[in-house]
TORGU-204482 format. One record per residue: x, y, z of N, C-alpha, C in turn. Coordinates in steps of 0.2 Angstrom, whole numbers, always signed. Example, Ala and Ser with C-alpha at 12.3 -4.5 7.8 and 13.67 -1.06 7.14 Angstrom:
residues 2
- +66_-28_+39_+62_-22_+39_+66_-16_+39 .
- +64_-11_+35_+68_-5_+36_+64_+0_+39 .
This chain:
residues 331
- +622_+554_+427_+626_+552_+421_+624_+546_+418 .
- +623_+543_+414_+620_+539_+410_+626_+534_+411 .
- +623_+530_+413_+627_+522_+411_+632_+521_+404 .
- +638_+518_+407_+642_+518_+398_+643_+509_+400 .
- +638_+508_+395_+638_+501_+393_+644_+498_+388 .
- +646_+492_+392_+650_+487_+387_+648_+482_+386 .
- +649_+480_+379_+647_+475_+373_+645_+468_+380 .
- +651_+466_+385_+650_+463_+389_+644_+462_+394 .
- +643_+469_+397_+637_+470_+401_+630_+469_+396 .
- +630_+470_+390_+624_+469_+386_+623_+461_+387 .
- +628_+457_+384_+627_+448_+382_+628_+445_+390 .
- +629_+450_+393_+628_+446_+399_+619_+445_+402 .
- +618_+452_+399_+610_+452_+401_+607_+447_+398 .
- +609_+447_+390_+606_+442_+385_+605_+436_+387 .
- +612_+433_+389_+611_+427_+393_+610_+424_+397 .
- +606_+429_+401_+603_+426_+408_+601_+422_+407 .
- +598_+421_+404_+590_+417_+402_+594_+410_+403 .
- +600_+408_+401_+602_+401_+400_+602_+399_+407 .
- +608_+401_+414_+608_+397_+419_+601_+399_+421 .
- +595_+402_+421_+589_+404_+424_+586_+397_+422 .
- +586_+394_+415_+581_+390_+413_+584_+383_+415 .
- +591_+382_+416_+594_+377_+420_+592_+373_+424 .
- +591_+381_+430_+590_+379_+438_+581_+378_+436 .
- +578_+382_+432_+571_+378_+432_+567_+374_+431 .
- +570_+373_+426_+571_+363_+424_+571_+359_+429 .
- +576_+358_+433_+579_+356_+437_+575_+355_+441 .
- +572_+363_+445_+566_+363_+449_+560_+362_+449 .
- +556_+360_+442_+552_+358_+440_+551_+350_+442 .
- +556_+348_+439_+560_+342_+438_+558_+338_+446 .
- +563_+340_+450_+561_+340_+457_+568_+336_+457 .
- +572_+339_+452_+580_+334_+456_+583_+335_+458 .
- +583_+341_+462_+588_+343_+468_+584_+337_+474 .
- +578_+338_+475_+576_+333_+482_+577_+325_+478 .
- +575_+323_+475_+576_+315_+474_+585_+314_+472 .
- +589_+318_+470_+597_+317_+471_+597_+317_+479 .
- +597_+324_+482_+597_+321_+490_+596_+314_+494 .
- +592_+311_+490_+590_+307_+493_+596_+301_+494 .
- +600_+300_+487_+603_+296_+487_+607_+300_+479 .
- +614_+298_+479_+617_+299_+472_+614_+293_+468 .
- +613_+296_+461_+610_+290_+456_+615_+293_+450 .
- +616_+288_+446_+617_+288_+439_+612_+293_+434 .
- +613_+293_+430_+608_+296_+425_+603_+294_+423 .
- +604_+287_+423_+600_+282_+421_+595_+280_+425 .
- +599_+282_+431_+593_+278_+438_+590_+285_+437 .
- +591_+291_+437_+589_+295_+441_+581_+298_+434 .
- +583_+295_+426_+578_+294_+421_+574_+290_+424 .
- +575_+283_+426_+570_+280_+428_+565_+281_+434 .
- +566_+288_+438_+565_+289_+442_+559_+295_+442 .
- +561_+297_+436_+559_+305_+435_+555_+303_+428 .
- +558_+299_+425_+551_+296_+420_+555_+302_+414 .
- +561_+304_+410_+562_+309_+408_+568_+304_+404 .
- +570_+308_+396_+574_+304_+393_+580_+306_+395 .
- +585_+301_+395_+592_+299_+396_+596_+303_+394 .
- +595_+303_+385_+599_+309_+384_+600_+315_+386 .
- +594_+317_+388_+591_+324_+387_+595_+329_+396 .
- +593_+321_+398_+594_+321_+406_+602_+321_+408 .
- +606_+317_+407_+612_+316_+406_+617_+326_+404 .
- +612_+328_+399_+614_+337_+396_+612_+338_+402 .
- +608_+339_+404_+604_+344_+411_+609_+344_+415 .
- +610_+337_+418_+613_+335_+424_+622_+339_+424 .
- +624_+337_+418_+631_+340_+417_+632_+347_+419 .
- +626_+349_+415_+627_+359_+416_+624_+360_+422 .
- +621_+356_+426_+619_+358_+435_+626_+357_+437 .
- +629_+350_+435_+638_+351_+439_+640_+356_+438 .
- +642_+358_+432_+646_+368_+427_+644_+372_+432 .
- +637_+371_+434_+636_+378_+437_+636_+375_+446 .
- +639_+370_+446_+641_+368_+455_+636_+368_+458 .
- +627_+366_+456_+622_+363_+461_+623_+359_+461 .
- +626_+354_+456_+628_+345_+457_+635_+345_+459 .
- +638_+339_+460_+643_+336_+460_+642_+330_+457 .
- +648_+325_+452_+648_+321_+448_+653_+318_+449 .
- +652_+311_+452_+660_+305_+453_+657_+298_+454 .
- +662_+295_+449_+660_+290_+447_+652_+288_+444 .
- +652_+292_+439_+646_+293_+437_+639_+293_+438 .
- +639_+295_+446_+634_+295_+451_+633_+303_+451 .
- +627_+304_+450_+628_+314_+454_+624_+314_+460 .
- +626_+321_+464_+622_+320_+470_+623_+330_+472 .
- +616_+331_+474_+616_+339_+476_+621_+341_+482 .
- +624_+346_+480_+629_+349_+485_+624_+350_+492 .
- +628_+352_+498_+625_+353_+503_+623_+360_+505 .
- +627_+364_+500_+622_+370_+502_+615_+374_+497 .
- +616_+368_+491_+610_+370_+484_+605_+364_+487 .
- +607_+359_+491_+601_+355_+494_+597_+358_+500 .
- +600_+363_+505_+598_+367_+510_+593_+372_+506 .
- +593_+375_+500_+589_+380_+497_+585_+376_+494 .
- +585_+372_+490_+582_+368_+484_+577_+361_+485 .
- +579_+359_+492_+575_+352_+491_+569_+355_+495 .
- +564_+352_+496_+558_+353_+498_+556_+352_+504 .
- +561_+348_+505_+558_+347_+515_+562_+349_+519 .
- +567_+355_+517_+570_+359_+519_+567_+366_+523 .
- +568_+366_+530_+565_+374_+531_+566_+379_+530 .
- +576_+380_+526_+573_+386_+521_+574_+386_+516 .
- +571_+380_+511_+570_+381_+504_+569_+387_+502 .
- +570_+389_+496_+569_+396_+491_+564_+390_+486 .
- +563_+382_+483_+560_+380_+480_+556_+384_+477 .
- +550_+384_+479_+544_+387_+479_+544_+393_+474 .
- +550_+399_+476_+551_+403_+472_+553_+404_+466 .
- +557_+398_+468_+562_+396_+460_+556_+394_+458 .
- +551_+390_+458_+547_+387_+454_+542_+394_+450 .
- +539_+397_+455_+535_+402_+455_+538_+407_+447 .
- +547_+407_+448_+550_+413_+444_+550_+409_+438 .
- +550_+402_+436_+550_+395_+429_+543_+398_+427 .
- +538_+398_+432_+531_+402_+429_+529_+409_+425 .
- +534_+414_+429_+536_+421_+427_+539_+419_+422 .
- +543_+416_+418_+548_+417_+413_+543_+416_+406 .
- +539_+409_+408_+533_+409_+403_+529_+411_+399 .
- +528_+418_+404_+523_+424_+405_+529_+430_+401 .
- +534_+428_+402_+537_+436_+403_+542_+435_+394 .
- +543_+429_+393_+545_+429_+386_+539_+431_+380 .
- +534_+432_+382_+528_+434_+376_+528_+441_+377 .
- +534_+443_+380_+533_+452_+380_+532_+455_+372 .
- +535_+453_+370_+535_+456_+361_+527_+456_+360 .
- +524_+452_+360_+517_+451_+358_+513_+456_+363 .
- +514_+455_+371_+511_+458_+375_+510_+467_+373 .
- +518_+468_+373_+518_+476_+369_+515_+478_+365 .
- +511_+474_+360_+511_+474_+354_+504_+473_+355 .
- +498_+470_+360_+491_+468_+359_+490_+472_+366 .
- +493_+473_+370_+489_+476_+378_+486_+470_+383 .
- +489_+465_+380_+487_+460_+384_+489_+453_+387 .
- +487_+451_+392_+492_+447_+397_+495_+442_+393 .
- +499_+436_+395_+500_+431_+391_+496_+426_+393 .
- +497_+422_+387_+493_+416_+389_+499_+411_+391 .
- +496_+408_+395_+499_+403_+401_+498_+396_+400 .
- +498_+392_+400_+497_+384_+403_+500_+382_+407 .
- +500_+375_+412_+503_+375_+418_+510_+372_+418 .
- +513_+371_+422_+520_+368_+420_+519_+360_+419 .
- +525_+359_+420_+525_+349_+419_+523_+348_+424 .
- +524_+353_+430_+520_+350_+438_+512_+350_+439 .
- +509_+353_+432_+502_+355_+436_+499_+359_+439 .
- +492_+361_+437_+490_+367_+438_+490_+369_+446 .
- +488_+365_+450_+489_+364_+456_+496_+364_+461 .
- +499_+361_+457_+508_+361_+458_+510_+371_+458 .
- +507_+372_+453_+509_+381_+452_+507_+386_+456 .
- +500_+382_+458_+495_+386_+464_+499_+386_+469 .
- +502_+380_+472_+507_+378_+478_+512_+383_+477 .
- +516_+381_+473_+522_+384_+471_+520_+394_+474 .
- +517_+396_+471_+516_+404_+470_+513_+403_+479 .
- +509_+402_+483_+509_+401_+489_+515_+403_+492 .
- +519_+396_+491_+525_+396_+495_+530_+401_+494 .
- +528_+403_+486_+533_+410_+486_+532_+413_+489 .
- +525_+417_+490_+524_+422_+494_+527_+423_+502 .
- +528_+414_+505_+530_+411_+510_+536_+415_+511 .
- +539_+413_+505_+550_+415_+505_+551_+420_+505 .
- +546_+426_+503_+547_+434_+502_+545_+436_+509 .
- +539_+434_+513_+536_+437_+518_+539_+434_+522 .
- +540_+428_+525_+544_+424_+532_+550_+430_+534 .
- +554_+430_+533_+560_+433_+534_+558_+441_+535 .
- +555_+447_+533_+553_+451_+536_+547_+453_+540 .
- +543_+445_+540_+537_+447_+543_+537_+451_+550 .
- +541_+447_+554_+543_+454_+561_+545_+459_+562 .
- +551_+460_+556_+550_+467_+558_+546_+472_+556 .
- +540_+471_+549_+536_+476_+548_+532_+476_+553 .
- +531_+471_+555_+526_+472_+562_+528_+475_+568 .
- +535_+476_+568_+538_+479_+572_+538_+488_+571 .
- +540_+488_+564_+538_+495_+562_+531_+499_+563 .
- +526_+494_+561_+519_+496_+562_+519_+497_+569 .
- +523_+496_+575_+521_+501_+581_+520_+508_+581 .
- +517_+510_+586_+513_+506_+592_+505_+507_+587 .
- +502_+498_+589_+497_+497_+583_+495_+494_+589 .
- +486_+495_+589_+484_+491_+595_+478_+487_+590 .
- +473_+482_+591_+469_+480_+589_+468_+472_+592 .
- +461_+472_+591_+459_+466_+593_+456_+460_+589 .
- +454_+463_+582_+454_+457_+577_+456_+459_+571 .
- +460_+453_+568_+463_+454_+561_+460_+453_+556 .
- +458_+455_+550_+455_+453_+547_+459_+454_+538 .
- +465_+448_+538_+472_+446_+533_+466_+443_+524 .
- +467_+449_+521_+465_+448_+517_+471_+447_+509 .
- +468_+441_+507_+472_+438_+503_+478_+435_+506 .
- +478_+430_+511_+482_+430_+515_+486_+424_+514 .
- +484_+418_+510_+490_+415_+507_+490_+411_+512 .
- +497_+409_+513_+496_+401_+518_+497_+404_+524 .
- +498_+412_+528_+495_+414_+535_+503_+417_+537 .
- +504_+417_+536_+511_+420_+536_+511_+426_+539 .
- +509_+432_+538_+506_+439_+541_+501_+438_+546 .
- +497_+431_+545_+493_+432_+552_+497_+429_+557 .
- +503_+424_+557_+504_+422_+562_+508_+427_+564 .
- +512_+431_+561_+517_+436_+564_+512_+440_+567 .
- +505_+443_+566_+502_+447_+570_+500_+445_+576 .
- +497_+439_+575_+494_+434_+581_+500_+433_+587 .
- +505_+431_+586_+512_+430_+590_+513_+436_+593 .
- +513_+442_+591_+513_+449_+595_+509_+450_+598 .
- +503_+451_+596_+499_+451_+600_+493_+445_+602 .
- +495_+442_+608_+492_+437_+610_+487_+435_+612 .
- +481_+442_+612_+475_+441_+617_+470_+444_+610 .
- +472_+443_+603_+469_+447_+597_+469_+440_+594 .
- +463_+440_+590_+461_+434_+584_+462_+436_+578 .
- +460_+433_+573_+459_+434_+564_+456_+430_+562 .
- +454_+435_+555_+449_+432_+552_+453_+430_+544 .
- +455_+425_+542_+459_+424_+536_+456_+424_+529 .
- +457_+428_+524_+451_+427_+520_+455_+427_+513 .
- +454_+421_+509_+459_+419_+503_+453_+414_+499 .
- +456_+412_+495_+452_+408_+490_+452_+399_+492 .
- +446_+397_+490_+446_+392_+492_+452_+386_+494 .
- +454_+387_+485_+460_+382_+485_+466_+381_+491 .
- +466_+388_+491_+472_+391_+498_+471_+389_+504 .
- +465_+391_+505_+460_+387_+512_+466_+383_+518 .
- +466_+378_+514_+470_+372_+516_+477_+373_+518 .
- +481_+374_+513_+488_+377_+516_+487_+383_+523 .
- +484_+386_+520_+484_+391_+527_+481_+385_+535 .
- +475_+384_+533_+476_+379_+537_+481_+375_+541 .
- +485_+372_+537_+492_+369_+541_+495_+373_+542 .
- +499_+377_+541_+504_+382_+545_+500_+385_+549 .
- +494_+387_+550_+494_+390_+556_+491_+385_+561 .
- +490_+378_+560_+490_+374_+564_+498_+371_+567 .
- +502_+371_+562_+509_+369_+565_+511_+378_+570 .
- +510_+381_+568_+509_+386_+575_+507_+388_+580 .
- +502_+381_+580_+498_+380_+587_+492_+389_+587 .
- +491_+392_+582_+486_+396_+582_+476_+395_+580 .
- +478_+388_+579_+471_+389_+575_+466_+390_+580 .
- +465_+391_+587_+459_+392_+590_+458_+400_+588 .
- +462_+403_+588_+463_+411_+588_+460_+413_+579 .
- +460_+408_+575_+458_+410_+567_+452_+409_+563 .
- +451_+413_+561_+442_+409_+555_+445_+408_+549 .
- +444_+404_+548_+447_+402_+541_+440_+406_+536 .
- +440_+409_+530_+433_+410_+528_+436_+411_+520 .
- +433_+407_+516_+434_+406_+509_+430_+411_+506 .
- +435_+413_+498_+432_+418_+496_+435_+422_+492 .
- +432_+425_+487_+435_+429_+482_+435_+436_+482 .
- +439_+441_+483_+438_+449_+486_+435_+453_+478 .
- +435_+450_+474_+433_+454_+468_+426_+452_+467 .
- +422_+447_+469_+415_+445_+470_+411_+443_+477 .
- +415_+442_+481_+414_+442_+487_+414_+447_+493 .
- +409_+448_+496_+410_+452_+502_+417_+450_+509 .
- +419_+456_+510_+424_+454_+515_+420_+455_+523 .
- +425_+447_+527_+420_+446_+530_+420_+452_+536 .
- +415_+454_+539_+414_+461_+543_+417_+458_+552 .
- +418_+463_+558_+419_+463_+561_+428_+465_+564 .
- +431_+465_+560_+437_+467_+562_+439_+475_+562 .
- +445_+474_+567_+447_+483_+569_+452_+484_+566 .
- +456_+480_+561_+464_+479_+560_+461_+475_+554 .
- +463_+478_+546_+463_+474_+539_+469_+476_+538 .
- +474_+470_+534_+479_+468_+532_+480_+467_+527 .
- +482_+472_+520_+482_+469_+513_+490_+468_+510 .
- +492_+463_+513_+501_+463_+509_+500_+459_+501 .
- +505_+464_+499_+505_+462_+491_+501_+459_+486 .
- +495_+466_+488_+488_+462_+483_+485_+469_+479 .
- +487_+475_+480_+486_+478_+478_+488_+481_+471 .
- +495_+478_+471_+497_+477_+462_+496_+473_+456 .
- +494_+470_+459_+489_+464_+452_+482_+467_+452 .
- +478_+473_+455_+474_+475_+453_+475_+482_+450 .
- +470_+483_+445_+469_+490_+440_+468_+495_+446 .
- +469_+502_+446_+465_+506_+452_+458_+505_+450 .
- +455_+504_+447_+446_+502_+449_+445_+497_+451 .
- +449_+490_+451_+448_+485_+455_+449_+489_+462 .
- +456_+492_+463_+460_+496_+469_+451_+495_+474 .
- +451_+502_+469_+446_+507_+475_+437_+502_+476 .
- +436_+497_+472_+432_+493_+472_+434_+489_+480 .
- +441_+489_+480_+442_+481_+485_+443_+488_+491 .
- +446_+494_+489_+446_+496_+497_+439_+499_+499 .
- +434_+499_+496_+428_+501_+498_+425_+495_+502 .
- +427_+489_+500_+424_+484_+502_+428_+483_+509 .
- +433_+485_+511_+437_+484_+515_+435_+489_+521 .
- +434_+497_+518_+431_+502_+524_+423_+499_+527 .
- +419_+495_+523_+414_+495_+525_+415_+486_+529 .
- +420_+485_+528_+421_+477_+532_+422_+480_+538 .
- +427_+484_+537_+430_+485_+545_+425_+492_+551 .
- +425_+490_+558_+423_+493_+563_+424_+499_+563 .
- +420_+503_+565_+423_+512_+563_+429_+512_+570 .
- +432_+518_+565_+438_+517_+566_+444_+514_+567 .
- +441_+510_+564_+448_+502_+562_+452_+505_+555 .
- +458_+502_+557_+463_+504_+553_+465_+497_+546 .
- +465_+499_+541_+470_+498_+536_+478_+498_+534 .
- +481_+493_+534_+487_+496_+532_+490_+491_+526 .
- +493_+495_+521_+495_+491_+516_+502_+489_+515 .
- +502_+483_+512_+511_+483_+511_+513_+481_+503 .
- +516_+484_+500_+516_+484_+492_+521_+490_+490 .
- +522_+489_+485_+526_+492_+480_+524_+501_+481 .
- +528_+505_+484_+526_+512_+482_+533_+514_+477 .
- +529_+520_+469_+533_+521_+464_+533_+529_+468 .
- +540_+531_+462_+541_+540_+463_+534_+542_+457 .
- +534_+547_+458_+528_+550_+452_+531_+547_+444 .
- +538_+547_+443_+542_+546_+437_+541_+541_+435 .
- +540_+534_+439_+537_+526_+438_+545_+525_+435 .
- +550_+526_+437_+555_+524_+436_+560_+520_+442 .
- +557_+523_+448_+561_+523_+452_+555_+521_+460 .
- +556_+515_+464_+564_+512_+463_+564_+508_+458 .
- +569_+505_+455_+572_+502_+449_+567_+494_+448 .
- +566_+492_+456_+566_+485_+456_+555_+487_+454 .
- +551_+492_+458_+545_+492_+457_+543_+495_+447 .
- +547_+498_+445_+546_+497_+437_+548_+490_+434 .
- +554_+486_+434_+553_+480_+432_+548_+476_+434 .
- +544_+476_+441_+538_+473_+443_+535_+475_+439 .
- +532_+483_+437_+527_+485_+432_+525_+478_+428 .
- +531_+476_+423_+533_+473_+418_+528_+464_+420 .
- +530_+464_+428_+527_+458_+429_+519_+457_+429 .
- +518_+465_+432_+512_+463_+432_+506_+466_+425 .
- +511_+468_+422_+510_+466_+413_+510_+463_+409 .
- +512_+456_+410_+510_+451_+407_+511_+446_+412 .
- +507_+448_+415_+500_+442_+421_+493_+442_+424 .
- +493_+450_+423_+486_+453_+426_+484_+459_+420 .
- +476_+457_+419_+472_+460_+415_+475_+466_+415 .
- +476_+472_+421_+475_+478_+423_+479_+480_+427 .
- +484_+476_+430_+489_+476_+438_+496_+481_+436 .
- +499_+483_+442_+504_+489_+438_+504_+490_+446 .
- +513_+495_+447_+512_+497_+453_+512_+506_+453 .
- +510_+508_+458_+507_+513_+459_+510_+520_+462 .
- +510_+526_+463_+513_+531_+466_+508_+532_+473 .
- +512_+534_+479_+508_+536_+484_+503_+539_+486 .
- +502_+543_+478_+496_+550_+479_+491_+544_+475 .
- +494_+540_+470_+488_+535_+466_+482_+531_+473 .
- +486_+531_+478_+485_+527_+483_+480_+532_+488 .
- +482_+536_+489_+478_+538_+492_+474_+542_+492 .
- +472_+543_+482_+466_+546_+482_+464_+540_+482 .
- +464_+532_+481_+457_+530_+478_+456_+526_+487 .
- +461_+528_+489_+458_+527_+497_+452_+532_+499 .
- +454_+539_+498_+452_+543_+499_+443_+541_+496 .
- +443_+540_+489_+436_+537_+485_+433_+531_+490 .
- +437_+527_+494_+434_+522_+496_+429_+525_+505 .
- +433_+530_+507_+428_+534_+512_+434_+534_+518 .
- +442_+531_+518_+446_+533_+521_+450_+539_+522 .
- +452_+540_+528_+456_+547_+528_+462_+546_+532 .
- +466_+552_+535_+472_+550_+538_+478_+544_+534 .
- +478_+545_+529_+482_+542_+525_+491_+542_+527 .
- +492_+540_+530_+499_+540_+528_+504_+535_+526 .
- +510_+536_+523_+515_+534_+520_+519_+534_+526 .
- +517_+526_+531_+524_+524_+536_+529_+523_+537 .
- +532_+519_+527_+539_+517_+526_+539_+517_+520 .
- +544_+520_+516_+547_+518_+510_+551_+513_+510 .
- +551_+509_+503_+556_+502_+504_+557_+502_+497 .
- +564_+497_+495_+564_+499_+488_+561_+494_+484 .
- +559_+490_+489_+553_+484_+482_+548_+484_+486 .
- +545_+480_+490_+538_+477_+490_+537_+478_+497 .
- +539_+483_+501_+540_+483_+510_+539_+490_+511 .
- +537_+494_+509_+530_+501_+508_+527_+500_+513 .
- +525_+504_+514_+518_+502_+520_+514_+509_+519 .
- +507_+510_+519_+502_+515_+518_+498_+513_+524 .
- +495_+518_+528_+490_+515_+533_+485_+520_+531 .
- +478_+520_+533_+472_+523_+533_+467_+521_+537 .
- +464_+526_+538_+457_+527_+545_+452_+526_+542 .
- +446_+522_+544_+440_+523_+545_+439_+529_+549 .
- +433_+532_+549_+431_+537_+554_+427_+534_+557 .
């Protein structure tokens, strides 16, 4: 039965956009962690942040409205449970992600135009920095993957191997949860230069680095590095066109040891590409971000595995967003 919309439910959509750009300002800004630090005036908190008075003083007030701040004696200062999520040296900020979604919205207001030309948006970097964004989208990946990383691992029983080989792996998130399971298996971690490094420190505060190859590199120019029985591709396959797809799984069948397995973790659609709800609004994301990026149907997936020389394809899990899981055999 079709949804009966009311005039309310519409301007309620319309409006998102206002508390959304609040909180991103905000987290751009980085005034959830410098309030923490101490309540300041508006004025102190301008001379702090290098940002006008006026402008600042509006922001601040509508953070109280919406209860991240608190305001007395014209000091403000971040609540205690918006500074648990929000400030930066918290271990479980969402920042990263808030920052990551100020970056989406950039991209995703040029929809009209993108509809209209078939092509992604043009971007610039935020007021934090092209490198601040790199961070940011890292860490996102961090606050999406941390929390279920166990139990897909857990799902993926009974899964034996003895080297991992974590492609586009981001700051190592997926290698450490495999690494920690199985404890007598190595990995080969393989991301872009820039990445390098962050990956590096988290799997050094996990006490794993003897167990890892850090190896720098680009999967769309670069060979992937060979040796492993066990490739790992989480959330990389949606930002690529299917001819990228079947390009990077070809490169992936010929990295890994015969019959070394594959397993994917990504957005699987119904044939209808409507459903689930949340992998069709991703479509959206990864249409005005990536040249040729879109999510995918099961059978799309497994014929260009099929193209890349894998067999024994199967669909382990369906999930309603991004926790699919697709494995495949070398022979």
């Amino acid at each position: 039965m079709p949804h009966k919309w009311t005039e309310e439910e519409i301007l309620n959509i319309a409006g998102g956009y206002q508390k959304a750009s609040l909180l991103f300002a905000a987290a751009d800004l980085d005034i959830f962690s410098t309030l923490n630090k101490k309540p300041m005036t508006a004025e102190a908190l301008c001379a702090e942040l290098g940002t006008d008075c006026r402008a600042t003083s509006v922001l601040l007030n509508a953070l109280v409205a919406m209860a991240l701040l608190t305001k007395q004696n014209a000091k403000y200062s971040v609540t205690p449970a918006a500074a648990d999520l929000l400030c930066q040296t918290k271990p479980q900020s969402v920042l990263p992600m808030v920052r990551h979604h100020a970056n989406c919205l950039r991209r995703w207001v040029q929809l009209p135009q993108i509809t209209k030309s078939g092509k992604p948006a043009e971007l610039s970097p935020s007021i934090r920095g092209e490198a601040a964004d790199t961070a940011a989208f890292i860490g996102a990946m961090e606050n999406v993957s941390r929390p279920v990383a166990d139990q897909i691992v857990e799902k993926l029983q009974p899964l034996s191997f003895t080297h991992l080989l974590d492609i586009g792996a981001a700051s190592g998130t997926w290698t450490i949860a495999f690494l920690k399971a199985f404890p007598k298996a190595s990995a080969t971690l393989f991301d872009l230069p820039d990445v390098i490094p962050m990956a590096k420190k988290r799997i050094a505060q996990a006490r794993l680095s003897r167990r890892v190859k850090f190896v720098p590199g680009d999967f769309y120019t670069d060979d992937l590095p060979p040796g492993a029985d066990f490739a790992w591709l989480s959330a990389i396959a949606h930002q690529n066109s299917r001819a990228q797809n079947r390009e990077l799984f070809a490169k992936i069948y010929h990295a890994l040891k015969p019959h070394g397995t594959l397993v994917m973790r990504d957005i699987v659609m119904e044939k209808s590409r409507t459903q689930p709800p949340a992998g069709a609004i991703f479509a959206v994301n990864m249409l005005v971000a990536t040249q040729g990026g879109g999510t995918y149907t099961f059978e799309e997936y497994r014929s260009d595995l099929l193209n890349a020389g894998f067999n024994d394809i199967t669909l382990i899990a369906r999930d309603e967003f991004m926790n699919s899981l697709i494995r495949a055999k070398k022979t």
